[in-house]
N, C-alpha and C positions, 0 to 999 in steps of 0.2 A: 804941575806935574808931581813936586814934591808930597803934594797933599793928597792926590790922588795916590800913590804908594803908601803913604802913610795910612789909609784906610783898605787897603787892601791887606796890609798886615794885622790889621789888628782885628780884619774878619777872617784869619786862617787860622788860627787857632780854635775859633768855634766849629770849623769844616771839619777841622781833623776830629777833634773831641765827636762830633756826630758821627764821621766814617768809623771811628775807632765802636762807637757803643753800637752803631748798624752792625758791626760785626761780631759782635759781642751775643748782639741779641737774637742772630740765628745760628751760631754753632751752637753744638750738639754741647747739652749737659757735662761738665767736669766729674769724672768720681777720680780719687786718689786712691790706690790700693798699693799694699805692702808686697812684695814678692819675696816668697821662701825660699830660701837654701842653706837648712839646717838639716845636721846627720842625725841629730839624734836630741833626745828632750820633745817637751814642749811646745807649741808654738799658736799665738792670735794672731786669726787674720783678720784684716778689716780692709772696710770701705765706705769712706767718707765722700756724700753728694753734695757737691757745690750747684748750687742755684738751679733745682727742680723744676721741672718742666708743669708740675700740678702739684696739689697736697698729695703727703704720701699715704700709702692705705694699707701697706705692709712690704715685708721683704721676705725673699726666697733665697736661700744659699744651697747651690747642686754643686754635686763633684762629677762630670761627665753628666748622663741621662739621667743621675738617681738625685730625688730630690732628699736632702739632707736636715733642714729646717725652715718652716715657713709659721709666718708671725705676721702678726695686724697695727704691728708698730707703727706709729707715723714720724720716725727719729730720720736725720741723714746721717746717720753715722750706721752701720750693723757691723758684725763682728761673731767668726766662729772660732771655738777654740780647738785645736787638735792637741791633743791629750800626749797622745805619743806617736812619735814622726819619723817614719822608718816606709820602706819599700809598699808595705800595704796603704799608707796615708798619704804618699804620693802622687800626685797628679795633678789637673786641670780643674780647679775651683773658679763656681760663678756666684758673684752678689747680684742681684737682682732683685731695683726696686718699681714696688708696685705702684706706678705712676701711668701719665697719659699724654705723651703712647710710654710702655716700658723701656729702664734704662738700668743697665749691666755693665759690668767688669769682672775682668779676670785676672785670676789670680796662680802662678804656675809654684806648684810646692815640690823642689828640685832637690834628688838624694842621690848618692853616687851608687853606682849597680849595685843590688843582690841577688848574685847569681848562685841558683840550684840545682844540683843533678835532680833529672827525674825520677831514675832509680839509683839508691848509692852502691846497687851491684849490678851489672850484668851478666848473664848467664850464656853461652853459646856453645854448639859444637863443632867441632875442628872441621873447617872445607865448607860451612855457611858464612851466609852475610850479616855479620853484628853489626847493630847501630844503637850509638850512644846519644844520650841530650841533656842537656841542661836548657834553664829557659831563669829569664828573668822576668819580672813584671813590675818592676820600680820608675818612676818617671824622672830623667827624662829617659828613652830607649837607650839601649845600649848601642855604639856607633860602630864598634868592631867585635869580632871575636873571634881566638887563638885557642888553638889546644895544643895541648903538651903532654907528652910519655913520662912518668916519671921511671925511673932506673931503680933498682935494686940499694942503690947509695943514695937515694935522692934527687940527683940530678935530671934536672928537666930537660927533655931535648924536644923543639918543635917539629908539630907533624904539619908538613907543608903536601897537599893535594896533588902540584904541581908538580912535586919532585918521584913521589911513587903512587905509581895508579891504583894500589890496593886501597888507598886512605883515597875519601871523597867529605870535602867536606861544605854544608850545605847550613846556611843561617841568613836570619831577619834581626828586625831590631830586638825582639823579644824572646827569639827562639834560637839555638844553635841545632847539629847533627852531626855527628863522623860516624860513617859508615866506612866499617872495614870490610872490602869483600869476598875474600877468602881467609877465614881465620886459621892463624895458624900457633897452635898450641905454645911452642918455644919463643917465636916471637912476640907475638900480638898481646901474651896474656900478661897481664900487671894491671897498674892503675895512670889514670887517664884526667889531667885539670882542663878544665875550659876557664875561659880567661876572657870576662866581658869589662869594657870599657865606652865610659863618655868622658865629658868634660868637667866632671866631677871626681872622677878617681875609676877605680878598677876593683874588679872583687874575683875570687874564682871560688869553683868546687871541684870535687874529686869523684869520679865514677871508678869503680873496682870492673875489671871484666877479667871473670871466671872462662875456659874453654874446657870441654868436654873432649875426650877421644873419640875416635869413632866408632871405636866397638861400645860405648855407655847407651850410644841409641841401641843398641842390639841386647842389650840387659834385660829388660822385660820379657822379651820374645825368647829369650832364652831360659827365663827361668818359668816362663808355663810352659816350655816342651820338657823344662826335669821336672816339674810337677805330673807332667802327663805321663811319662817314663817310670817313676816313681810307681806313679797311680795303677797301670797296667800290671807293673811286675806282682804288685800285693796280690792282683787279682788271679792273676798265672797261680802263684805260689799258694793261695786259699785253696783254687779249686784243683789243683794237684794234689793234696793232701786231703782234701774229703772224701775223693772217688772211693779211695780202698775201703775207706769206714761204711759207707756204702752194701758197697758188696756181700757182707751176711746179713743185711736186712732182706736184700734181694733175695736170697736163699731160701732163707726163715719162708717168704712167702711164698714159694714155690712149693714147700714142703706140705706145707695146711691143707690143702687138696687131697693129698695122698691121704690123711688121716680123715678125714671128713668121708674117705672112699669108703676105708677098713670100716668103721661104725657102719656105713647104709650097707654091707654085705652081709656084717654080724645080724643085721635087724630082718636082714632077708634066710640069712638060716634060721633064724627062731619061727619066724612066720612059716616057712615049711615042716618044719614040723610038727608046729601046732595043728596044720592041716593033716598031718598023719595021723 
């Protein structure tokens, strides 16, 4: 019995060793890759392939759909560098090597929001609906975002939707909106921060909104009718003062007939009395 356990151990050790490399030998390829979360500088990514499924025949490195660089390396190691590491170099990076079948990792390059107005002024007139935006596009999304009024002094006071129905406000991860729906000159007009936030930090900007009175829409419309007013009067006032000057031309030509008469009479008494 003893001896019979005695070989039973000393063939479990080759079991395991076997179950351990069976399973070795059908998971999926190892790659090692580095993950980003630097604000600012520099930064190498890489991706080292542990025990490839075939020789390799080259690598691809894409950042989303766009492909970035591709090579006829046969190395497991590839490596891209970002140069400089800000809101626009942000995002979802792929290594991908050219094996059979193909094998990738990714790689997520992580910056805290930079958030922009779209326009840094807005324009509106008193009694429409203004809408402001800011948008970021840094990875990762932005998770919340806050606007704020600032005062005359500085101070920031939050505009909350819930509390007054004129302010509506409307955002995704990469986009915000505050729509005011009746602008009102005294109140509404100043400047305006949006305030995005992830798990990296927060960032804001500042939109200016300008409002208009209501008589500014009526300013154009108003100054082609003194143009046209203007324009009329000259014209009154030209041809009131020509008529008179006028008048002894008219004369003049009324008179040339009469003289034209006296001659054909003179020419008719010489004729009579040549006939005498």
């Amino acid at each position: 019995m003893v001896a019979a356990e005695m070989r039973i151990l000393q063939l479990l050790p080759a079991v395991v060793v076997l179950l351990i490399r069976s399973e070795a030998s059908s998971a999926d390829p190892l790659i090692i890759t580095n993950s980003s979360e630097v604000t600012s500088g520099s930064d190498l990514l890489s991706c080292n392939l542990i025990d490839p499924p075939s020789p390799i025949s080259g690598h691809i490195w894409m950042k989303g759909d766009k492909v970035l660089v591709k090579d006829s390396n046969p190395g497991t190691l590839m490596t891209y560098n970002i140069s400089q590491v800000n809101s626009e170099s942000s995002g979802v990076y792929y290594c991908i090597f050219l094996t059979d079948p193909e094998v990738n990792g990714t790689i997520y390059v992580s910056v805290p929001p930079h958030g922009m107005a779209y326009k840094e002024t807005e324009a509106g007139n008193e009694g429409d609906v203004g809408v402001l935006t800011c948008k970021c596009n840094s990875y990762p999304p932005v998770e919340h975002w806050t606007w704020y009024k600032r005062s005359s002094d500085g101070v920031l006071t939050l505009v909350v939707s819930d509390v007054d129905e004129n302010y509506v406000v409307k955002s995704s991860g990469s986009k915000t909106e505050l729509r005011i729906n009746k602008l009102d000159m005294e109140k509404d007009q100043g400047e305006y921060v949006c305030n995005g936030t992830n798990y990296l930090g927060s960032t804001g900007a500042t939109v200016k909104l300008r409002i208009r009175s209501r008589l500014a829409a009526l300013w154009p419309f108003l100054g082609i009718v003194a143009e046209v007013v203007i324009l009329v009067t000259i014209i009154f006032i030209y041809e009131k003062r020509r008529k008179p000057d006028e008048v002894p031309d008219e004369d003049d030509g009324g008179s040339a007939p009469l003289k034209s008469n006296t001659s054909m009479n003179h020419k008719e008494n010489i004729r009579q009395r040549n006939s005498n």
